[in-house]
C-alpha angles and dihedrals in degrees: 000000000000104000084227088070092064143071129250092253092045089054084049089049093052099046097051085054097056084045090061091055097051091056088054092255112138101216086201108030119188096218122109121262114213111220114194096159145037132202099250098052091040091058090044100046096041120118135168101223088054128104110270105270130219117224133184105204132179142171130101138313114252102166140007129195103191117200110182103267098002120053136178125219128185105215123193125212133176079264095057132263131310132173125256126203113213119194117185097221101044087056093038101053094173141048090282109084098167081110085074109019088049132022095022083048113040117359097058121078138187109287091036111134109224129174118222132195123192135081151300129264147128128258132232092257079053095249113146112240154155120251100215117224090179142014125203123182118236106171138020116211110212093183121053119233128235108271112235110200121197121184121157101352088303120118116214124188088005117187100236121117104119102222090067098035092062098039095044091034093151085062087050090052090055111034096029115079113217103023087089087058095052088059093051101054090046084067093046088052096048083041098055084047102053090048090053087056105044091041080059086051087246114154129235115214141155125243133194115292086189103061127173089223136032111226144138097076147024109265136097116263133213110252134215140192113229098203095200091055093033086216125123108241133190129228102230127268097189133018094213110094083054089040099051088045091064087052083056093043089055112265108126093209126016120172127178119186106194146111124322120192127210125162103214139108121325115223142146083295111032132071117173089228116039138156115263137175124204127186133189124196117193114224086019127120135199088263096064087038091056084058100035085051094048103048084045102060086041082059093050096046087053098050088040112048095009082242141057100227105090122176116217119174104335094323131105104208125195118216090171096127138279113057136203115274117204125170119234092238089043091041092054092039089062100048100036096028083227115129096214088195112137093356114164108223094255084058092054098047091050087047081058102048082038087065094039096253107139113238130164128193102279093075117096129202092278090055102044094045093055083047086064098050105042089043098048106021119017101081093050090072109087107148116062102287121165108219113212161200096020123202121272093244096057095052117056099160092046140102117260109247113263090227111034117020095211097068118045132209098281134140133182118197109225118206128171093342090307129100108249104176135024119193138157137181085252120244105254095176102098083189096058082028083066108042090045085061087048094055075046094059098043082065091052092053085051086054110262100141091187089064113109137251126241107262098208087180098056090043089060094041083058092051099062082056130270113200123231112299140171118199122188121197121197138190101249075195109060090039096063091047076054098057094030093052091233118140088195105073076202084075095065099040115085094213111016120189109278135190108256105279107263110246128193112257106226117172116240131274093252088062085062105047083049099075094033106277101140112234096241087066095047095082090048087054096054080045093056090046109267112125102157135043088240098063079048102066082054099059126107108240100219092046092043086041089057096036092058097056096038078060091050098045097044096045088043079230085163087223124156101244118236126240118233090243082061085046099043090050093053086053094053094051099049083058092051090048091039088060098048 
Protein backbone atom coordinates (compact mmCIF):
# COMPACT_ATOMS: atom_id res chain seq x y z
CA UNK A 1 0.00 0.00 0.00
CA UNK A 2 1.42 3.72 -1.03
CA UNK A 3 2.12 5.49 2.51
CA UNK A 4 0.28 8.41 0.95
CA UNK A 5 -2.78 6.44 1.14
CA UNK A 6 -2.66 6.33 5.36
CA UNK A 7 -3.04 8.04 7.83
CA UNK A 8 -0.15 9.40 10.56
CA UNK A 9 -1.26 7.13 13.05
CA UNK A 10 -1.49 4.19 10.49
CA UNK A 11 2.41 4.88 9.43
CA UNK A 12 3.07 4.85 13.44
CA UNK A 13 1.20 1.73 13.64
CA UNK A 14 3.14 0.17 11.06
CA UNK A 15 6.41 1.09 12.15
CA UNK A 16 6.07 0.01 15.48
CA UNK A 17 5.10 -3.16 14.04
CA UNK A 18 8.08 -3.67 12.00
CA UNK A 19 9.85 -2.62 15.04
CA UNK A 20 8.47 -5.45 16.79
CA UNK A 21 9.87 -7.88 14.12
CA UNK A 22 13.12 -6.67 14.17
CA UNK A 23 13.35 -7.25 17.87
CA UNK A 24 12.28 -10.91 17.24
CA UNK A 25 8.58 -10.24 18.60
CA UNK A 26 5.92 -11.96 16.41
CA UNK A 27 2.78 -9.13 16.54
CA UNK A 28 0.46 -12.09 15.53
CA UNK A 29 1.87 -15.11 16.87
CA UNK A 30 0.26 -18.57 15.84
CA UNK A 31 0.65 -20.25 19.32
CA UNK A 32 -2.35 -20.97 21.57
CA UNK A 33 -3.29 -18.55 24.48
CA UNK A 34 -4.87 -20.41 27.71
CA UNK A 35 -7.67 -18.44 29.10
CA UNK A 36 -8.82 -19.60 32.77
CA UNK A 37 -10.52 -16.37 33.69
CA UNK A 38 -12.81 -13.24 32.26
CA UNK A 39 -13.31 -9.88 33.48
CA UNK A 40 -16.68 -10.18 34.56
CA UNK A 41 -16.25 -13.59 36.96
CA UNK A 42 -13.09 -12.42 38.18
CA UNK A 43 -14.75 -9.19 39.47
CA UNK A 44 -17.84 -11.37 41.00
CA UNK A 45 -16.05 -13.96 42.57
CA UNK A 46 -13.23 -11.71 44.05
CA UNK A 47 -12.75 -11.45 47.90
CA UNK A 48 -10.46 -10.24 49.87
CA UNK A 49 -10.24 -13.06 52.54
CA UNK A 50 -9.64 -15.62 49.58
CA UNK A 51 -6.33 -17.28 48.51
CA UNK A 52 -4.75 -15.30 46.17
CA UNK A 53 -5.97 -16.46 42.93
CA UNK A 54 -3.95 -16.94 39.28
CA UNK A 55 -5.40 -15.89 36.68
CA UNK A 56 -4.42 -16.06 32.50
CA UNK A 57 -6.41 -12.95 30.81
CA UNK A 58 -6.55 -11.72 27.34
CA UNK A 59 -8.42 -9.24 25.07
CA UNK A 60 -7.45 -5.90 23.87
CA UNK A 61 -6.00 -2.73 25.28
CA UNK A 62 -8.46 0.09 25.52
CA UNK A 63 -6.69 2.40 27.66
CA UNK A 64 -2.87 2.89 29.47
CA UNK A 65 -1.81 5.22 32.26
CA UNK A 66 1.84 4.95 32.21
CA UNK A 67 3.62 5.98 35.29
CA UNK A 68 7.29 5.63 34.79
CA UNK A 69 8.01 2.05 36.17
CA UNK A 70 4.38 1.09 37.08
CA UNK A 71 1.47 1.42 34.30
CA UNK A 72 -1.99 0.72 34.15
CA UNK A 73 -3.66 -0.69 31.32
CA UNK A 74 -7.96 -1.38 30.79
CA UNK A 75 -8.16 -4.44 28.89
CA UNK A 76 -11.55 -5.68 27.13
CA UNK A 77 -12.38 -8.72 26.69
CA UNK A 78 -15.87 -10.54 25.12
CA UNK A 79 -16.64 -10.70 29.08
CA UNK A 80 -16.32 -6.91 29.62
CA UNK A 81 -13.28 -4.63 30.90
CA UNK A 82 -11.06 -4.98 33.94
CA UNK A 83 -7.87 -3.07 35.08
CA UNK A 84 -4.46 -4.38 34.84
CA UNK A 85 -1.59 -3.29 36.85
CA UNK A 86 1.61 -3.48 34.99
CA UNK A 87 5.17 -3.22 37.05
CA UNK A 88 8.63 -3.15 34.76
CA UNK A 89 10.55 -5.22 36.80
CA UNK A 90 7.97 -8.11 37.61
CA UNK A 91 7.61 -8.59 33.71
CA UNK A 92 11.14 -8.02 33.13
CA UNK A 93 12.59 -10.42 35.40
CA UNK A 94 16.35 -9.85 34.10
CA UNK A 95 18.77 -7.10 33.33
CA UNK A 96 16.89 -6.47 29.83
CA UNK A 97 14.05 -4.27 30.40
CA UNK A 98 13.23 -3.30 26.26
CA UNK A 99 9.71 -5.76 27.11
CA UNK A 100 8.53 -2.77 29.06
CA UNK A 101 10.44 0.29 27.95
CA UNK A 102 9.80 -0.56 24.91
CA UNK A 103 7.29 -2.58 23.56
CA UNK A 104 4.84 -2.20 26.61
CA UNK A 105 5.78 1.90 26.15
CA UNK A 106 5.93 2.79 23.10
CA UNK A 107 5.37 0.18 20.60
CA UNK A 108 1.80 -0.89 21.85
CA UNK A 109 -1.05 1.02 21.11
CA UNK A 110 -4.94 1.07 22.11
CA UNK A 111 -6.79 -1.92 20.30
CA UNK A 112 -3.63 -4.23 20.72
CA UNK A 113 -4.59 -7.62 21.98
CA UNK A 114 -2.20 -8.62 24.66
CA UNK A 115 -2.28 -11.97 27.11
CA UNK A 116 -1.43 -11.52 30.76
CA UNK A 117 -0.57 -13.92 33.36
CA UNK A 118 -0.43 -13.02 37.11
CA UNK A 119 -3.11 -12.60 40.06
CA UNK A 120 -6.03 -11.01 41.51
CA UNK A 121 -6.22 -8.14 44.03
CA UNK A 122 -7.50 -5.09 44.77
CA UNK A 123 -5.89 -1.90 44.53
CA UNK A 124 -5.48 0.81 46.95
CA UNK A 125 -8.40 3.03 45.19
CA UNK A 126 -10.49 -0.69 45.86
CA UNK A 127 -10.72 -1.61 42.15
CA UNK A 128 -10.48 -5.21 41.56
CA UNK A 129 -7.26 -6.16 39.16
CA UNK A 130 -4.65 -8.42 37.88
CA UNK A 131 -1.14 -7.86 38.75
CA UNK A 132 0.46 -8.93 35.65
CA UNK A 133 3.73 -11.24 36.02
CA UNK A 134 4.02 -11.43 32.30
CA UNK A 135 2.76 -9.84 29.12
CA UNK A 136 2.73 -11.52 25.73
CA UNK A 137 1.51 -9.77 22.56
CA UNK A 138 -1.10 -11.32 20.70
CA UNK A 139 -2.15 -8.89 18.18
CA UNK A 140 -0.95 -6.17 16.69
CA UNK A 141 -3.99 -3.08 15.47
CA UNK A 142 -2.84 -1.29 12.31
CA UNK A 143 -5.74 0.99 12.28
CA UNK A 144 -6.64 3.14 15.45
CA UNK A 145 -9.92 3.00 16.76
CA UNK A 146 -12.23 5.84 17.40
CA UNK A 147 -11.64 7.00 20.60
CA UNK A 148 -15.01 7.03 22.87
CA UNK A 149 -14.56 9.42 25.85
CA UNK A 150 -16.81 9.24 28.82
CA UNK A 151 -16.47 12.10 32.02
CA UNK A 152 -19.14 12.76 34.13
CA UNK A 153 -22.05 10.76 32.28
CA UNK A 154 -21.32 12.80 29.26
CA UNK A 155 -20.04 11.03 25.85
CA UNK A 156 -17.58 12.99 23.76
CA UNK A 157 -16.34 11.83 19.92
CA UNK A 158 -19.04 8.80 20.16
CA UNK A 159 -18.99 6.46 17.58
CA UNK A 160 -22.76 6.71 16.39
CA UNK A 161 -23.50 7.75 13.32
CA UNK A 162 -25.30 4.79 11.78
CA UNK A 163 -23.87 4.70 8.50
CA UNK A 164 -20.49 3.72 10.01
CA UNK A 165 -21.78 1.68 12.77
CA UNK A 166 -23.48 -0.89 10.25
CA UNK A 167 -21.00 -0.95 7.90
CA UNK A 168 -17.97 -1.17 10.54
CA UNK A 169 -19.96 -3.10 12.75
CA UNK A 170 -16.71 -5.06 14.31
CA UNK A 171 -15.46 -1.21 15.61
CA UNK A 172 -19.35 -0.72 17.21
CA UNK A 173 -19.01 -3.94 18.99
CA UNK A 174 -15.79 -2.68 20.64
CA UNK A 175 -15.95 0.73 21.28
CA UNK A 176 -19.88 0.91 21.71
CA UNK A 177 -21.23 -0.33 25.21
CA UNK A 178 -24.48 -2.15 24.93
CA UNK A 179 -24.51 -3.33 21.29
CA UNK A 180 -22.73 -6.54 22.53
CA UNK A 181 -25.77 -7.07 24.82
CA UNK A 182 -28.28 -6.77 22.09
CA UNK A 183 -26.46 -9.95 20.28
CA UNK A 184 -26.57 -11.89 23.16
CA UNK A 185 -30.05 -11.73 23.95
CA UNK A 186 -30.93 -12.48 20.24
CA UNK A 187 -29.39 -15.89 20.97
CA UNK A 188 -31.15 -16.23 24.05
CA UNK A 189 -34.14 -15.48 22.25
CA UNK A 190 -33.50 -18.06 19.26
CA UNK A 191 -32.32 -20.29 22.10
CA UNK A 192 -35.73 -20.09 24.43
CA UNK A 193 -37.53 -20.75 21.20
CA UNK A 194 -36.00 -23.49 20.12
CA UNK A 195 -36.44 -25.17 23.86
CA UNK A 196 -40.47 -24.35 23.75
CA UNK A 197 -40.56 -26.36 20.53
CA UNK A 198 -38.43 -29.43 21.23
CA UNK A 199 -40.02 -29.76 25.02
CA UNK A 200 -43.52 -30.02 22.77
CA UNK A 201 -41.49 -33.00 20.59
CA UNK A 202 -41.59 -30.50 17.49
CA UNK A 203 -38.41 -31.13 14.64
CA UNK A 204 -36.13 -28.91 13.47
CA UNK A 205 -35.10 -29.41 9.99
CA UNK A 206 -33.71 -27.52 7.02
CA UNK A 207 -35.38 -27.08 3.92
CA UNK A 208 -34.15 -25.82 0.21
CA UNK A 209 -33.02 -21.60 -0.02
CA UNK A 210 -32.84 -22.17 -4.21
CA UNK A 211 -36.16 -23.09 -5.04
CA UNK A 212 -37.65 -23.60 -8.57
CA UNK A 213 -40.60 -21.80 -7.52
CA UNK A 214 -41.31 -19.05 -5.19
CA UNK A 215 -44.08 -19.78 -3.24
CA UNK A 216 -45.57 -19.61 0.52
CA UNK A 217 -46.28 -16.17 0.55
CA UNK A 218 -47.09 -12.89 -1.56
CA UNK A 219 -44.03 -11.09 -2.15
CA UNK A 220 -41.24 -10.77 -5.27
CA UNK A 221 -37.92 -13.06 -4.96
CA UNK A 222 -34.75 -12.63 -5.90
CA UNK A 223 -33.97 -14.83 -8.81
CA UNK A 224 -30.63 -16.86 -9.99
CA UNK A 225 -29.30 -18.63 -12.87
CA UNK A 226 -27.82 -22.24 -11.96
CA UNK A 227 -25.43 -22.63 -15.00
CA UNK A 228 -25.12 -26.61 -14.73
CA UNK A 229 -29.06 -27.03 -14.90
CA UNK A 230 -29.51 -24.01 -17.23
CA UNK A 231 -32.57 -23.39 -15.40
CA UNK A 232 -33.56 -19.53 -13.23
CA UNK A 233 -34.02 -20.36 -9.57
CA UNK A 234 -35.43 -18.22 -6.41
CA UNK A 235 -34.01 -17.84 -3.20
CA UNK A 236 -36.73 -18.58 -1.12
CA UNK A 237 -39.26 -16.10 0.37
CA UNK A 238 -41.12 -18.73 2.88
CA UNK A 239 -40.15 -22.14 4.29
CA UNK A 240 -43.98 -23.51 4.31
CA UNK A 241 -44.72 -25.49 0.93
CA UNK A 242 -41.24 -27.72 2.06
CA UNK A 243 -42.38 -27.63 5.43
CA UNK A 244 -46.23 -28.98 4.87
CA UNK A 245 -44.92 -31.52 2.73
CA UNK A 246 -43.22 -32.89 5.30
CA UNK A 247 -46.92 -32.89 7.44
CA UNK A 248 -48.09 -34.87 4.48
CA UNK A 249 -44.96 -36.97 4.44
CA UNK A 250 -45.70 -38.09 8.77
CA UNK A 251 -43.88 -35.95 11.05
CA UNK A 252 -46.52 -34.41 13.63
CA UNK A 253 -44.45 -31.19 14.18
CA UNK A 254 -41.69 -29.97 12.02
CA UNK A 255 -40.08 -26.21 12.67
CA UNK A 256 -37.02 -24.48 10.66
CA UNK A 257 -35.76 -21.32 11.83
CA UNK A 258 -33.37 -19.80 8.77
CA UNK A 259 -32.95 -17.00 5.97
CA UNK A 260 -36.08 -15.52 3.66
CA UNK A 261 -35.42 -13.56 0.85
CA UNK A 262 -37.70 -10.69 -0.63
CA UNK A 263 -36.68 -8.31 -2.76
CA UNK A 264 -38.65 -5.46 -1.83
CA UNK A 265 -38.15 -1.94 -0.02
CA UNK A 266 -35.58 -1.55 2.91
CA UNK A 267 -36.80 0.45 5.87
CA UNK A 268 -36.53 0.67 9.75
CA UNK A 269 -38.20 -2.52 9.63
CA UNK A 270 -37.21 -4.43 6.50
CA UNK A 271 -34.34 -5.92 5.60
CA UNK A 272 -34.44 -8.24 1.96
CA UNK A 273 -32.82 -10.94 3.70
CA UNK A 274 -34.06 -11.59 7.63
CA UNK A 275 -34.11 -14.31 9.98
CA UNK A 276 -37.66 -16.32 10.21
CA UNK A 277 -39.10 -19.56 12.06
CA UNK A 278 -42.14 -21.58 10.80
CA UNK A 279 -43.82 -24.37 12.50
CA UNK A 280 -46.32 -26.67 11.47
CA UNK A 281 -48.57 -29.08 14.16
CA UNK A 282 -50.65 -32.00 12.57
CA UNK A 283 -54.44 -32.35 14.08
CA UNK A 284 -53.96 -28.70 15.34
CA UNK A 285 -56.06 -25.65 14.42
CA UNK A 286 -55.51 -21.66 14.62
CA UNK A 287 -57.38 -21.71 17.77
CA UNK A 288 -54.78 -23.97 19.79
CA UNK A 289 -51.71 -21.85 17.72
CA UNK A 290 -53.09 -18.40 19.06
CA UNK A 291 -52.49 -19.94 22.53
CA UNK A 292 -49.41 -21.90 21.82
CA UNK A 293 -47.99 -18.49 20.30
CA UNK A 294 -49.03 -16.49 23.23
CA UNK A 295 -47.84 -18.44 26.01
CA UNK A 296 -44.35 -18.76 23.73
CA UNK A 297 -43.34 -15.28 23.36
CA UNK A 298 -44.43 -14.82 27.23
CA UNK A 299 -41.74 -17.60 27.79
CA UNK A 300 -39.02 -15.65 25.70
CA UNK A 301 -39.59 -12.45 27.19
CA UNK A 302 -39.10 -14.22 30.73
CA UNK A 303 -35.93 -15.98 30.01
CA UNK A 304 -34.81 -12.87 28.13
CA UNK A 305 -35.40 -9.83 30.07
CA UNK A 306 -36.40 -11.82 33.54
CA UNK A 307 -40.00 -9.86 32.92
CA UNK A 308 -42.58 -9.50 30.44
CA UNK A 309 -42.98 -5.86 30.46
CA UNK A 310 -40.61 -4.66 27.94
CA UNK A 311 -40.32 -0.50 26.83
CA UNK A 312 -39.69 0.16 23.44
CA UNK A 313 -39.77 3.96 22.12
CA UNK A 314 -41.74 5.47 24.25
CA UNK A 315 -44.04 2.53 24.63
CA UNK A 316 -44.45 -0.34 27.90
CA UNK A 317 -45.70 -3.38 26.28
CA UNK A 318 -47.10 -6.15 27.97
CA UNK A 319 -46.39 -9.64 26.56
CA UNK A 320 -48.14 -11.39 30.03
CA UNK A 321 -50.99 -14.06 27.86
CA UNK A 322 -53.63 -13.84 26.54
CA UNK A 323 -53.69 -11.72 24.28
CA UNK A 324 -56.67 -9.46 22.38
CA UNK A 325 -58.27 -11.03 19.67
CA UNK A 326 -59.97 -8.62 16.87
CA UNK A 327 -61.28 -9.76 13.65
CA UNK A 328 -59.91 -7.96 10.21
CA UNK A 329 -63.49 -6.88 9.16
CA UNK A 330 -64.18 -5.77 12.96
CA UNK A 331 -60.58 -4.23 13.23
CA UNK A 332 -61.21 -1.78 9.74
CA UNK A 333 -64.44 -1.14 10.64
CA UNK A 334 -63.10 0.60 13.86
CA UNK A 335 -60.67 2.63 12.50
CA UNK A 336 -62.44 3.64 9.04
CA UNK A 337 -65.87 3.30 10.27
CA UNK A 338 -66.39 1.01 6.48
CA UNK A 339 -67.97 -2.45 6.86
CA UNK A 340 -65.81 -4.23 3.82
CA UNK A 341 -68.45 -7.24 3.90
CA UNK A 342 -69.42 -8.29 0.55
CA UNK A 343 -67.50 -5.66 -1.04
CA UNK A 344 -66.88 -6.24 -4.86
CA UNK A 345 -63.51 -5.44 -5.58
CA UNK A 346 -64.48 -1.72 -7.45
CA UNK A 347 -66.15 -0.91 -3.95
CA UNK A 348 -63.35 -1.63 -2.34
CA UNK A 349 -61.08 0.23 -4.44
CA UNK A 350 -63.22 3.24 -4.19
CA UNK A 351 -63.39 2.51 -0.09
CA UNK A 352 -59.43 2.85 -0.50
CA UNK A 353 -59.09 6.19 -2.62
CA UNK A 354 -62.04 7.29 -0.32
CA UNK A 355 -59.59 7.00 2.65
CA UNK A 356 -56.52 8.52 0.57
CA UNK A 357 -54.52 5.00 0.15
CA UNK A 358 -53.17 4.89 -3.31
CA UNK A 359 -54.33 1.90 -5.29
CA UNK A 360 -54.23 1.21 -9.21
CA UNK A 361 -55.91 -1.38 -11.07
CA UNK A 362 -53.45 -4.50 -10.50
CA UNK A 363 -54.60 -5.01 -6.93
CA UNK A 364 -57.26 -7.56 -6.39
CA UNK A 365 -59.68 -7.89 -3.56
CA UNK A 366 -56.95 -9.72 -1.26
CA UNK A 367 -54.34 -6.54 -1.83
CA UNK A 368 -56.54 -3.65 -1.38
CA UNK A 369 -58.10 -4.96 1.48
CA UNK A 370 -54.50 -5.49 3.45
CA UNK A 371 -53.83 -1.65 2.16
CA UNK A 372 -56.53 -0.77 4.20
CA UNK A 373 -55.58 -2.24 6.85
CA UNK A 374 -51.90 -1.54 7.05
CA UNK A 375 -52.58 1.85 6.09
CA UNK A 376 -55.66 2.61 8.74
CA UNK A 377 -55.30 0.15 11.48
CA UNK A 378 -51.87 -1.72 11.89
CA UNK A 379 -49.95 0.75 13.63
CA UNK A 380 -52.87 1.37 16.43
CA UNK A 381 -52.10 -2.02 17.96
CA UNK A 382 -49.44 -1.67 20.36
CA UNK A 383 -50.00 -4.17 22.96
CA UNK A 384 -49.92 -7.80 21.80
CA UNK A 385 -53.59 -8.12 19.73
CA UNK A 386 -54.36 -11.33 17.16
CA UNK A 387 -56.02 -10.18 14.52
CA UNK A 388 -58.36 -12.62 13.09
CA UNK A 389 -60.62 -14.35 10.64
CA UNK A 390 -58.98 -12.64 7.23
CA UNK A 391 -60.72 -12.38 4.13
CA UNK A 392 -60.59 -15.32 1.48
CA UNK A 393 -58.89 -13.26 -1.00
CA UNK A 394 -56.01 -12.35 1.14
CA UNK A 395 -55.14 -16.12 2.14
CA UNK A 396 -54.55 -18.46 -0.59
CA UNK A 397 -52.69 -21.02 1.27
CA UNK A 398 -55.33 -20.92 4.24
CA UNK A 399 -58.36 -22.98 5.61
CA UNK A 400 -62.10 -21.61 4.71
CA UNK A 401 -63.67 -20.51 7.71
CA UNK A 402 -66.05 -23.25 9.34
CA UNK A 403 -68.63 -20.75 9.76
CA UNK A 404 -68.57 -18.25 6.96
CA UNK A 405 -66.75 -19.32 3.66
CA UNK A 406 -65.59 -15.71 2.70
CA UNK A 407 -63.06 -15.26 5.63
CA UNK A 408 -60.80 -18.01 6.35
CA UNK A 409 -59.00 -19.24 9.81
CA UNK A 410 -56.22 -16.68 9.86
CA UNK A 411 -54.61 -14.66 12.56
CA UNK A 412 -51.90 -12.05 12.52
CA UNK A 413 -50.11 -11.17 15.90
CA UNK A 414 -49.85 -7.22 16.21
CA UNK A 415 -47.01 -5.75 18.38
CA UNK A 416 -45.99 -2.29 18.68
CA UNK A 417 -47.93 -1.20 15.20
CA UNK A 418 -45.98 -4.18 13.17
CA UNK A 419 -47.10 -7.30 12.29
CA UNK A 420 -44.98 -10.10 14.52
CA UNK A 421 -46.68 -13.63 13.49
CA UNK A 422 -48.43 -14.78 10.76
CA UNK A 423 -50.59 -18.69 11.09
CA UNK A 424 -53.28 -20.32 9.53
CA UNK A 425 -55.28 -23.92 9.93
CA UNK A 426 -53.63 -24.85 6.87
CA UNK A 427 -55.66 -25.53 3.84
CA UNK A 428 -55.57 -29.50 3.41
CA UNK A 429 -58.08 -29.59 0.19
CA UNK A 430 -55.49 -29.81 -2.89
CA UNK A 431 -58.85 -29.17 -5.11
CA UNK A 432 -59.82 -25.77 -3.42
CA UNK A 433 -55.66 -25.54 -2.83
CA UNK A 434 -55.60 -25.29 -7.07
CA UNK A 435 -58.00 -23.31 -7.97
CA UNK A 436 -57.00 -20.93 -5.30
CA UNK A 437 -53.43 -20.74 -7.33
CA UNK A 438 -55.36 -20.27 -10.30
CA UNK A 439 -57.37 -17.08 -8.82
CA UNK A 440 -53.43 -16.38 -7.86
CA UNK A 441 -52.34 -16.44 -11.23
CA UNK A 442 -55.10 -14.42 -12.71
CA UNK A 443 -53.53 -11.60 -10.42
CA UNK A 444 -50.12 -12.23 -11.82
CA UNK A 445 -51.45 -11.80 -15.54
CA UNK A 446 -53.10 -8.21 -14.14
CA UNK A 447 -49.54 -7.38 -12.93
CA UNK A 448 -49.23 -8.16 -9.51
CA UNK A 449 -45.52 -9.63 -9.46
CA UNK A 450 -45.96 -10.77 -5.60
CA UNK A 451 -48.80 -13.26 -6.71
CA UNK A 452 -47.89 -16.53 -6.51
CA UNK A 453 -47.13 -19.23 -8.88
CA UNK A 454 -48.88 -22.35 -9.17
CA UNK A 455 -46.80 -25.11 -7.10
CA UNK A 456 -47.89 -28.41 -9.23
CA UNK A 457 -45.68 -30.47 -6.80
CA UNK A 458 -47.35 -29.39 -3.51
CA UNK A 459 -50.62 -29.80 -5.06
CA UNK A 460 -49.88 -33.09 -5.58
CA UNK A 461 -48.23 -33.55 -2.17
CA UNK A 462 -51.72 -32.41 -0.86
CA UNK A 463 -53.43 -34.88 -2.90
CA UNK A 464 -52.00 -37.92 -1.40
CA UNK A 465 -53.70 -36.12 2.36
CA UNK A 466 -52.42 -34.19 4.36
CA UNK A 467 -54.27 -34.23 7.94
CA UNK A 468 -55.45 -30.97 9.73
CA UNK A 469 -52.75 -28.80 10.42
CA UNK A 470 -52.11 -25.20 11.68
CA UNK A 471 -48.60 -23.57 10.94
CA UNK A 472 -47.52 -20.17 12.47
CA UNK A 473 -44.51 -18.16 10.97
CA UNK A 474 -42.83 -15.37 12.93
CA UNK A 475 -40.13 -12.50 12.27
CA UNK A 476 -37.12 -13.84 14.39
CA UNK A 477 -36.19 -10.02 13.60
CA UNK A 478 -38.60 -8.04 14.90
CA UNK A 479 -38.82 -10.20 17.85
CA UNK A 480 -35.53 -9.61 18.97
CA UNK A 481 -36.04 -5.54 18.47
CA UNK A 482 -39.11 -6.60 20.82
CA UNK A 483 -37.26 -8.04 23.41
CA UNK A 484 -34.17 -5.75 22.88
CA UNK A 485 -36.25 -2.59 22.99
CA UNK A 486 -34.74 -1.39 19.48
CA UNK A 487 -37.22 0.38 16.86
CA UNK A 488 -34.30 -0.22 13.88
CA UNK A 489 -34.40 -3.98 13.09
CA UNK A 490 -30.70 -2.79 11.83
CA UNK A 491 -29.92 -2.72 15.30
CA UNK A 492 -30.32 -6.32 15.75
CA UNK A 493 -28.77 -7.50 12.58
CA UNK A 494 -24.94 -7.88 12.66
CA UNK A 495 -24.50 -6.98 9.16
CA UNK A 496 -27.59 -5.34 7.84
CA UNK A 497 -27.97 -4.57 3.83
CA UNK A 498 -26.16 -1.39 3.02
CA UNK A 499 -25.95 0.83 0.02
CA UNK A 500 -22.38 0.15 -1.82
CA UNK A 501 -19.75 2.28 0.28
CA UNK A 502 -19.26 5.69 -1.63
CA UNK A 503 -15.81 5.93 -2.95
CA UNK A 504 -14.11 8.91 -4.28
CA UNK A 505 -13.94 8.91 -8.18
CA UNK A 506 -10.20 9.89 -9.09
CA UNK A 507 -9.18 9.62 -12.69
CA UNK A 508 -6.52 7.44 -13.38
CA UNK A 509 -2.98 7.96 -13.31
CA UNK A 510 -2.69 7.88 -17.04
CA UNK A 511 -5.08 11.15 -17.17
CA UNK A 512 -2.31 12.83 -15.26
CA UNK A 513 0.86 11.87 -17.09
CA UNK A 514 -1.09 12.97 -20.07
CA UNK A 515 -0.91 16.46 -19.57
CA UNK A 516 2.69 16.33 -17.91
CA UNK A 517 2.20 15.58 -14.61
CA UNK A 518 5.15 13.09 -13.97
CA UNK A 519 3.94 9.82 -12.54
CA UNK A 520 5.92 10.10 -9.20
CA UNK A 521 3.57 13.29 -8.33
CA UNK A 522 0.52 11.68 -9.20
CA UNK A 523 0.12 9.79 -5.76
CA UNK A 524 0.94 13.51 -3.59
CA UNK A 525 -1.96 15.16 -5.66
CA UNK A 526 -4.22 12.99 -4.89
CA UNK A 527 -2.59 13.57 -1.25
CA UNK A 528 -3.17 16.98 -1.36
CA UNK A 529 -6.87 16.29 -2.64
CA UNK A 530 -6.89 16.36 -6.01
CA UNK A 531 -8.21 13.42 -7.38
CA UNK A 532 -9.59 14.89 -11.54
CA UNK A 533 -8.29 16.86 -13.89
CA UNK A 534 -10.86 18.75 -13.56
CA UNK A 535 -10.30 19.81 -9.79
CA UNK A 536 -7.07 20.34 -11.13
CA UNK A 537 -7.65 22.99 -13.39
CA UNK A 538 -9.18 24.73 -10.09
CA UNK A 539 -6.45 24.64 -8.11
CA UNK A 540 -4.17 27.80 -7.09
CA UNK A 541 -0.58 27.17 -8.34
CA UNK A 542 1.32 28.54 -5.50
CA UNK A 543 -1.12 26.56 -2.70
CA UNK A 544 -1.12 23.58 -4.62
CA UNK A 545 3.09 24.41 -5.31
CA UNK A 546 3.66 24.44 -1.28
CA UNK A 547 1.34 21.83 -0.53
CA UNK A 548 3.17 19.43 -2.72
CA UNK A 549 6.54 19.76 -1.06
CA UNK A 550 5.10 20.01 2.73
CA UNK A 551 3.73 16.36 1.53
CA UNK A 552 7.22 15.37 0.31
CA UNK A 553 8.95 16.43 2.91
CA UNK A 554 6.68 15.09 5.58
CA UNK A 555 6.22 11.73 4.04
CA UNK A 556 10.29 11.69 3.20
CA UNK A 557 8.82 10.73 -0.19
CA UNK A 558 13.04 11.86 -1.89
CA UNK A 559 11.38 13.43 -4.44
CA UNK A 560 12.81 16.20 -6.44
CA UNK A 561 10.57 18.91 -5.58
CA UNK A 562 8.72 20.81 -8.53
CA UNK A 563 9.01 24.18 -9.26
CA UNK A 564 5.58 26.38 -9.56
CA UNK A 565 6.32 27.05 -13.02
CA UNK A 566 6.06 23.41 -13.23
CA UNK A 567 2.98 23.83 -11.21
CA UNK A 568 1.73 26.29 -12.68
CA UNK A 569 2.30 24.28 -16.50
CA UNK A 570 0.44 21.14 -15.33
CA UNK A 571 -2.47 23.58 -14.33
CA UNK A 572 -2.62 25.04 -17.34
CA UNK A 573 -2.81 22.09 -19.02
CA UNK A 574 -5.68 20.36 -16.89
CA UNK A 575 -7.72 23.57 -17.97
CA UNK A 576 -6.91 23.08 -21.36
CA UNK A 577 -7.94 19.30 -21.10
CA UNK A 578 -10.89 20.21 -18.87
CA UNK A 579 -12.35 22.57 -22.00
CA UNK A 580 -12.00 20.14 -24.62
Amino acid sequence: MNILELSEQEIVRRGSLDEMRRRGIDPFPADEFPVTGYSDEIKETFTDDAPQREVSVAGRIMGRRIMGKASFLELQDSHGRIQVYVNRDEICQGEDKDLYNVVFKKLLDIGDFVGIKGYVFRTQTGEISVHAQQLTVLGKSIRPLPIVKVKDGVTYDAFDDPELRYRRRYVDLIVNEGVKDIFVKRTKVMNSMRNYFNEHGYMEVETPILQSIAGGASARPFITHHNSLNIELYMRIATELYLKRLIVGGFDGVYEIGKNFRNEGMDRTHNPEFTCMEIYVAYKDYNWMMEFTEKLVEKICLDVNGTTHVKVGDNIIDFKAPYRRVTMTDAIKEHTGIDITGMTEEQLRDAARSLGIEVDETMGKGKLIDEIFGEKCEGTYIQPTFIIDYPIEMSPLTKRHRNNPNLTERFELMVNGKELANAYSELNDPIDQYERFVEQMKLADKGDDEAMIIDQDFVRSLEYGMPPTSGMGMGIDRLVMLMTGQTTIQEVLFFPQMRPEKVQRRDKEEAFTAIGVPAEWVAPIYKAGVYTIDQLAGQTAGKLHQELCGINKKFKLGFKSPLIGDVEQWIAAATTSAAE
